[in-house]
C-alpha positions in Angstrom: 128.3 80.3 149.1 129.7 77.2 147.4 130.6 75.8 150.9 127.0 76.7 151.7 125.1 75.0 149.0 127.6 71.8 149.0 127.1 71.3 152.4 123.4 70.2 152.2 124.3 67.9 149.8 127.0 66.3 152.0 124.7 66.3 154.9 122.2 63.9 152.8 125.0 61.9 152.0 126.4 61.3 155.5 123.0 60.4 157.0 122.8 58.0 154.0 125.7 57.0 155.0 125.1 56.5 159.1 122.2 54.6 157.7 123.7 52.0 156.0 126.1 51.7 158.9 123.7 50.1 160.9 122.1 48.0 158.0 125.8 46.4 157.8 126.0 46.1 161.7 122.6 44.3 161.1 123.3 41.8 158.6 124.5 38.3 159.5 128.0 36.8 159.7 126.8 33.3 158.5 123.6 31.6 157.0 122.5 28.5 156.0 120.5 27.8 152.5 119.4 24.5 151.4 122.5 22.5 151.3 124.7 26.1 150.6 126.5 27.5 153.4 126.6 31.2 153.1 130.1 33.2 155.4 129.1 37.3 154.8 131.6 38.1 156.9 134.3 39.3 155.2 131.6 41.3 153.0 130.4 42.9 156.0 133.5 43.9 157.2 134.8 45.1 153.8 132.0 47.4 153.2 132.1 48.5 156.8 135.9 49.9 156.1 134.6 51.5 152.9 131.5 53.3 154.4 134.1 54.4 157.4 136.6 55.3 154.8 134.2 57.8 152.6 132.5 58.6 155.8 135.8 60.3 157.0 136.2 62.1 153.8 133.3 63.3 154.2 133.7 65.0 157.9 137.1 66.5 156.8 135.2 68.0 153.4 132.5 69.1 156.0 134.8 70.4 158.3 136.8 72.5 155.8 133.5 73.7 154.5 132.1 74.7 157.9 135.6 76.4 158.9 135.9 78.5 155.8 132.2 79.6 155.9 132.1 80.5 159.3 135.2 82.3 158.8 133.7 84.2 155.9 130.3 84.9 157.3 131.8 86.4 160.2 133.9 88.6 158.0 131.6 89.8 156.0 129.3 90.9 159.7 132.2 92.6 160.9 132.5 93.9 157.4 129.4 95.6 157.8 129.7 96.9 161.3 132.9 98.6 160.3 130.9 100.1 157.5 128.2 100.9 159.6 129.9 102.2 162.2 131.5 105.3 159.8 130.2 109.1 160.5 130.7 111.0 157.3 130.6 114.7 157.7 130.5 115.5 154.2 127.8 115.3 151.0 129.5 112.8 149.2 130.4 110.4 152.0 127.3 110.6 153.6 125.1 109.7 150.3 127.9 106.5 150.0 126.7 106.1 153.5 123.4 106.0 152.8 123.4 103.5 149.6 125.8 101.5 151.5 123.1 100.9 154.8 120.4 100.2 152.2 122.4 97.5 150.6 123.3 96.3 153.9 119.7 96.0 154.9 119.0 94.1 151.6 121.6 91.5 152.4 120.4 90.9 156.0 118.4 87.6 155.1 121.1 86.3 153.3 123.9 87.1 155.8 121.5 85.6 158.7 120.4 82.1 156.6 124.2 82.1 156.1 124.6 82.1 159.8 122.7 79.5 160.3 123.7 76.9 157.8 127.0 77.4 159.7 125.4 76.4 163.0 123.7 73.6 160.9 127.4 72.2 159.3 128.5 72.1 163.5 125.8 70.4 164.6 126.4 67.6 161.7 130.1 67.6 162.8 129.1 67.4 166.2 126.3 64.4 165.6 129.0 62.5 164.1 131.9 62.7 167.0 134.1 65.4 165.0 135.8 67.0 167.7 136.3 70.9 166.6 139.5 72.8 167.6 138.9 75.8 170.3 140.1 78.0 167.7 137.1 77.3 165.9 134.9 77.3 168.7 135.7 80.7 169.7 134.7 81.9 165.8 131.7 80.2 165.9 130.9 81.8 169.4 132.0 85.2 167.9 129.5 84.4 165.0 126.6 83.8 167.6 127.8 87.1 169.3 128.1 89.2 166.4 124.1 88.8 165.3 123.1 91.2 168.0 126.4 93.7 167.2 125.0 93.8 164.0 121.5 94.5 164.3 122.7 97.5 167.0 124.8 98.9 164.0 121.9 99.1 161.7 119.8 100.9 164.0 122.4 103.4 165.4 123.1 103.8 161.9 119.2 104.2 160.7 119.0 106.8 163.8 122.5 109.0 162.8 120.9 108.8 159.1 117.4 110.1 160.4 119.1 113.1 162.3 121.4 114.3 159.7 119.4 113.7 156.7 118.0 116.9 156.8 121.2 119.0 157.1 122.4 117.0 154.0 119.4 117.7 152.0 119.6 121.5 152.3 123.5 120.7 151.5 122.2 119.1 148.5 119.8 121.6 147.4 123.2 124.4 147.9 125.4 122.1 145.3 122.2 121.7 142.8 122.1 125.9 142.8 125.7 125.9 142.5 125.4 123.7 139.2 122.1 126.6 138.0 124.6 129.8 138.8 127.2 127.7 136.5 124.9 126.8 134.0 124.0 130.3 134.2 127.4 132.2 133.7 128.1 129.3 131.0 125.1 130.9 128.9 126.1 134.4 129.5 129.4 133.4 127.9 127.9 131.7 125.0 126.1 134.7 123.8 128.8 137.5 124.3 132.7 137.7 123.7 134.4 135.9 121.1 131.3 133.9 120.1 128.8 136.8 118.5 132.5 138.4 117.4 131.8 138.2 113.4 135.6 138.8 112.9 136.9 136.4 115.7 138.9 133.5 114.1 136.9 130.2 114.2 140.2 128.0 115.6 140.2 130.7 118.9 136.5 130.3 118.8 136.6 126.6 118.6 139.1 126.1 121.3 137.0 128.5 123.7 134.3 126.1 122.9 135.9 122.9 123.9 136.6 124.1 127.5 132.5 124.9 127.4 132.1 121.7 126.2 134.1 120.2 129.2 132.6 122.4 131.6 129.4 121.1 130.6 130.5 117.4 130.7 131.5 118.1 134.3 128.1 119.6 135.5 126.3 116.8 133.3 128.1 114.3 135.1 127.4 116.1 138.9 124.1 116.8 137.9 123.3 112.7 137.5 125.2 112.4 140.8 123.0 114.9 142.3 119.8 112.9 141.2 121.0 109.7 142.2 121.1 111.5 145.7 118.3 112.9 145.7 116.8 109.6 144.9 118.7 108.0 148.3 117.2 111.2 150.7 113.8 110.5 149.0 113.6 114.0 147.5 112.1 115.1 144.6 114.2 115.0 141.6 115.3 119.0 140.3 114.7 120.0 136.8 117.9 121.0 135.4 116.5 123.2 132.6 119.0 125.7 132.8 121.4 122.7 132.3 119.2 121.2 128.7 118.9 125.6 128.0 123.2 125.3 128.2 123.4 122.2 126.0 121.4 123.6 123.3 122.8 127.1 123.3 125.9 125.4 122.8 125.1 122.8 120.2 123.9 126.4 118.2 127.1 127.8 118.7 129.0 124.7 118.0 127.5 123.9 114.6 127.8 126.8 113.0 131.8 127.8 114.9 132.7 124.2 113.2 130.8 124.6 110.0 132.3 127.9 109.1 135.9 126.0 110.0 135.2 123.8 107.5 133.8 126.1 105.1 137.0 128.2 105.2 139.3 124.9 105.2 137.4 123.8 102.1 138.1 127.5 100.7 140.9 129.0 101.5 142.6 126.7 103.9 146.0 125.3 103.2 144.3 123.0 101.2 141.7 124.7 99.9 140.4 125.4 96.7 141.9 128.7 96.4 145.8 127.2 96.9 144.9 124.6 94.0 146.2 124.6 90.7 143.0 125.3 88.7 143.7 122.9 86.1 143.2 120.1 88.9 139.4 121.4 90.6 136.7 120.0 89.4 134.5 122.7 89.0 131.2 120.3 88.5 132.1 119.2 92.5 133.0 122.5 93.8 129.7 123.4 92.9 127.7 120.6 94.4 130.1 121.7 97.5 128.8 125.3 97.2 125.0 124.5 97.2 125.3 122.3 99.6 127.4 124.3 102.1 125.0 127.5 101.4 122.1 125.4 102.4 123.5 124.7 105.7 124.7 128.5 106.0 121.3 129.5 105.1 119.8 126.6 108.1 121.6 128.0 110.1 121.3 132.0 109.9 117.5 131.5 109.9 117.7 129.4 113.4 119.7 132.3 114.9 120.3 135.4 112.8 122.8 137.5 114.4 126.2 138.8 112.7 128.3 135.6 112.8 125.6 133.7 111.1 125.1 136.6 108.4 129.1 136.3 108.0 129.0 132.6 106.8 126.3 133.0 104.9 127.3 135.8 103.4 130.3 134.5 102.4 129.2 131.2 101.1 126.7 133.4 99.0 129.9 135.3 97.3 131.5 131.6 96.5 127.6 131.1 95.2 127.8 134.0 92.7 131.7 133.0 91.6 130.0 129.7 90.1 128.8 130.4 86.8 131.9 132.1 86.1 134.2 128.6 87.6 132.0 125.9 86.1 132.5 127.9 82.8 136.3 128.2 83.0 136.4 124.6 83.9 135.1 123.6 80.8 137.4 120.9 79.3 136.7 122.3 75.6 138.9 125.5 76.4 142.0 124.8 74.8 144.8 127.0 75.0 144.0 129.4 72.3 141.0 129.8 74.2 143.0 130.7 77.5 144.8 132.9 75.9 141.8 135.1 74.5 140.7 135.2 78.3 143.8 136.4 79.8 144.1 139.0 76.6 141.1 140.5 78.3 142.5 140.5 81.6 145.7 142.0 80.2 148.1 139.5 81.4 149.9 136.4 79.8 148.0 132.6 80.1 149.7 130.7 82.8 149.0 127.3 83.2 150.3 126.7 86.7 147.6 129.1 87.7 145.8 128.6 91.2 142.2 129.9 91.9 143.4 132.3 94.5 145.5 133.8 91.2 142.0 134.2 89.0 140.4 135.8 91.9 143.2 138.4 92.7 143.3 138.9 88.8 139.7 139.1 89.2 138.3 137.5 86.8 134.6 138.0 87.7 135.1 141.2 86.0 135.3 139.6 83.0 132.6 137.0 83.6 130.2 137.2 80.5 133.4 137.4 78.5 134.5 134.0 80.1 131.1 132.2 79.7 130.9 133.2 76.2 134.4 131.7 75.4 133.3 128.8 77.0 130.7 128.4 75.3 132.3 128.7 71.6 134.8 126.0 73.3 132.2 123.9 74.0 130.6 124.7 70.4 133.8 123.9 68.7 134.9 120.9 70.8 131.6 119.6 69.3 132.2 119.8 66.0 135.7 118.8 66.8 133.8 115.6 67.8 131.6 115.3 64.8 134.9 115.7 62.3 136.7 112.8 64.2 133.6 110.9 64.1 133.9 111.3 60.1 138.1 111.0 59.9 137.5 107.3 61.9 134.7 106.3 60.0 136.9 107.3 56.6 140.1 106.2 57.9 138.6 102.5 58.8 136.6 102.2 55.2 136.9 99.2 53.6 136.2 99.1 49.7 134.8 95.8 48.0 136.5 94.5 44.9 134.4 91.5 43.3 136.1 89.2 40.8 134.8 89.9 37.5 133.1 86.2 35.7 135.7 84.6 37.8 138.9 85.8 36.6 141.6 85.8 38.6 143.1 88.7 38.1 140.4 91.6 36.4 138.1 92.9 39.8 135.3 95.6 40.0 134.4 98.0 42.4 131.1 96.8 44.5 128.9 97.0 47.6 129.1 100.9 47.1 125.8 101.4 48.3 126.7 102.5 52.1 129.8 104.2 51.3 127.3 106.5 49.0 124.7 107.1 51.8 128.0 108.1 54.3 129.7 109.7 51.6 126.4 111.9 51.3 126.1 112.0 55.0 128.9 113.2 55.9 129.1 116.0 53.4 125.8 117.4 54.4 127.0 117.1 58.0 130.0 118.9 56.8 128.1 121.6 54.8 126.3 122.2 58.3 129.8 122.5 60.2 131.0 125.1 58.2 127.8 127.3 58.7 128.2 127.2 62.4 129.2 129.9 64.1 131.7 127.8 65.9 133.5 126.6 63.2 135.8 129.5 63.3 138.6 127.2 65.5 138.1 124.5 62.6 137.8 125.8 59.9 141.0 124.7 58.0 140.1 121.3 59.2 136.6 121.2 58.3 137.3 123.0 54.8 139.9 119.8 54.3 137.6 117.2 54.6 135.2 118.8 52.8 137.6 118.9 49.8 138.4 115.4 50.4 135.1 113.7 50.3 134.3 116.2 47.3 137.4 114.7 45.3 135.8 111.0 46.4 132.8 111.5 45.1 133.9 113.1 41.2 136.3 109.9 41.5 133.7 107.5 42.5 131.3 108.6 39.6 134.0 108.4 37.6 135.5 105.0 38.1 132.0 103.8 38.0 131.2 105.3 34.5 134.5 103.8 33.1 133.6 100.0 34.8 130.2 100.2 33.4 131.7 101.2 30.1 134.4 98.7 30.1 131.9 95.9 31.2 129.4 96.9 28.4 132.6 96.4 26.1 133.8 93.4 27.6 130.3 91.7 26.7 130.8 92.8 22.9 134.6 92.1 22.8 134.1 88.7 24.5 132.5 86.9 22.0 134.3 84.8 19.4 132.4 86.0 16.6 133.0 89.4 16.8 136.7 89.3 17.8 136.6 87.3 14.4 134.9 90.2 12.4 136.7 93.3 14.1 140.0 91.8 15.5 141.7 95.1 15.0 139.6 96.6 17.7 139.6 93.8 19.9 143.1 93.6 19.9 142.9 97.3 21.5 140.3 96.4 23.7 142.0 94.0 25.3 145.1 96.3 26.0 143.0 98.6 28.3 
């Protein structure tokens, strides 16, 4: 094709070419003008040699072209006879057959203006003396020749597809029933054996259902194939219901084989919750797991209730019902005095290293209001736990103000007490409130402590306060010279305190 297109543009070139020839075999050797005497000749004869020069170029360029494209165009005609010339026997082959002659007939124009541009790139040669080889010759005859080879082939090949298109159309319509019977038997599978078995195990189940998926893959891909034919015979295209029927039944089946096999890898896989150490489940996530996995169970059940359905939602509904029971023993306020109250009632000593399959053979739903009231005095406790280190920090990081008395340097007083009087009085009340809780029971000791503490701080407070408002009353009277001049006895023991 690049031959093709190039060619017309060396064709303009040449002619341009053969023009100027003759302008330059034209043009004068000599001239006179005025008193200047003009010799063109060796101008003449230089641009003669170059036109001659690019003018050969040019044939050889041409002649490569015109070899190679001939060459080509005659291989791609006998190309097409070969191809036309098969006689398939078979479905398959005879619907390649069939595309294959309609391309062909597409391509006529271009393989004919091909042709001709060939015959066109000769003629050129010929106009300008090229003297072409009889090895070329004899392709470019064969090129002539072949036109009428060709269009023989397409209409022996329109008449063998006119008389056997029939057969292979009722050959079609036999495959297309074939995929309908397969379709059909794929169904019949999905809804018996393994796969309404409530007690079949999902990885048999699963693996059963990957060859279904294949087999449906297969047919899927056929059934396209068979359209595409049915396109080429100018049929009408089938319906493959049974075929979207299959796909469906089987996306059912699917979903809830696979969600069940990840329901019981989430549960009691290898895993799964239930081979955990309890102390490391988050109970708080398990349970967003649970709702959400019962949801789907639910879904799904109501889209097709039969007893494998029933069997995961029955079973996400037990993990539903163990909730309350795990959120409450996964409350971080149990300590292990609380642990050890819970396994009292089970009868068995705490174990830390406990997994979740261990509470449920232990079962400790049987104990489950038990648990959730524990939980709950843990949870009680561990907030008053919180308010009494609330009042230990606030205590522990109190600063006390000492103001220099009249600017001495070394006698200071108590000040500022103002906020340590309102916390002081705070916290007491809050403590007063602590110890009539019922969940002060875990502590107690604790809470009683502080109580004692703070009570101490205050009767010392109230009393360093009397004595510095005492002593400063004193220090007034004592200070002045006139009196330390009439009572120096007792000033002399006032100043000693």
């Amino acid at each position: 094709q690049d031959h093709i297109a190039n060619s017309r543009s060396i064709k303009r070139e040449m002619l341009k070419l053969r023009g100027w020839g003759a302008d330059l075999d034209r043009m004068k050797l000599s001239n006179v003008i005025g008193i200047f005497g003009v010799d063109s000749k060796t101008l003449r004869n230089f641009l003669i040699d170059r036109k001659n020069v690019v003018l050969e170029d040019m044939k050889s360029v041409l002649h490569t072209a015109a070899k190679e494209s001939c060459e080509q165009v005659l291989s791609d005609f006998q190309a097409r006879i070969k191809l036309l010339a098969r006689k398939p026997t078979n479905l398959k082959d005879f619907a390649a057959y069939v595309e294959s002659k309609s391309e062909i007939g597409e391509d006529i124009k271009n393989l004919m203006q091909a042709s001709s541009t060939v015959d066109e790139m000769y003629k050129l040669l010929s106009s300008f003396d090229v003297k072409i080889p009889s090895a070329e010759q004899v392709k470019l005859d064969d090129l002539h020749t072949i036109h009428g080879q060709f269009t023989e082939s397409i209409d022996t090949a329109q008449q063998d597809v006119s008389v056997k298109i029939g057969q292979m159309a009722q050959a079609l319509k036999g495959e297309i029933s074939k995929l309908d019977q397969e379709l059909m038997e794929i169904m019949t599978e999905l809804v018996s054996n393994e796969c309404t078995n409530p007690k079949a195990e999902c990885s048999q189940v699963l693996e059963m259902l990957d060859d279904v998926q294949l087999q449906i893959e297969r047919i899927s891909d056929k059934a396209d194939t068979y359209t595409h034919y049915q396109k080429l015979f100018n049929m009408s295209a089938h319906e493959y219901t049974n075929l979207t029927s299959t796909k469906e039944l089987f996306e059912e089946k699917f979903e809830l084989w696979n969600s069940m096999r990840q329901w019981e890898d989430l549960t009691v896989g290898p895993v799964g919750w239930a081979s955990q150490v309890w102390s490391t489940i988050k109970p708080e996530d398990m349970e967003r797991e649970v709702q959400s996995q019962f949801k789907t169970a639910q879904k799904i059940y109501k889209k097709r209730e039969d007893d494998v359905a029933l069997r995961f939602k029955d079973d996400a509904l037990k993990w539903k019902g163990y909730m309350p029971s795990l959120v409450a023993l996964g409350n971080e306020a149990l300590k292990v005095r609380h642990w050890e109250q819970i396994f009292a009632k089970l009868g068995r000593p705490y174990d830390k290293e406990m997994t979740l399959d261990n509470l449920v053979q232990w079962d400790i739903f049987s104990i489950k209001e038990y648990c959730e009231e524990i939980s709950g005095v843990a949870s009680g406790e561990y907030a008053l736990e919180l308010q009494l280190e609330k009042i230990e920090t606030a205590w522990r990081d109190m600063v006390f103000t000492l103001n220099s008395y009249r600017d001495s340097k070394d006698v200071f007083i108590l000040a500022g007490l103002d906020e340590v009087f309102v916390q002081l009085e705070d916290n007491q009340a809050a403590l007063q409130t602590m110890l009539a809780s019922r969940f002060v029971m875990g502590v107690r000791d604790r809470v009683e402590g502080w109580e004692k503490k703070l009570s101490h701080l205050s009767e010392t407070l109230d009393e360093w306060l009397s004595v510095q408002r005492a002593w400063m009353y004193l220090e007034s009277i004592f200070g002045a010279p006139d009196i330390q001049k009439q009572l120096p006895q007792e000033t002399v023991q006032f100043l000693r305190v």
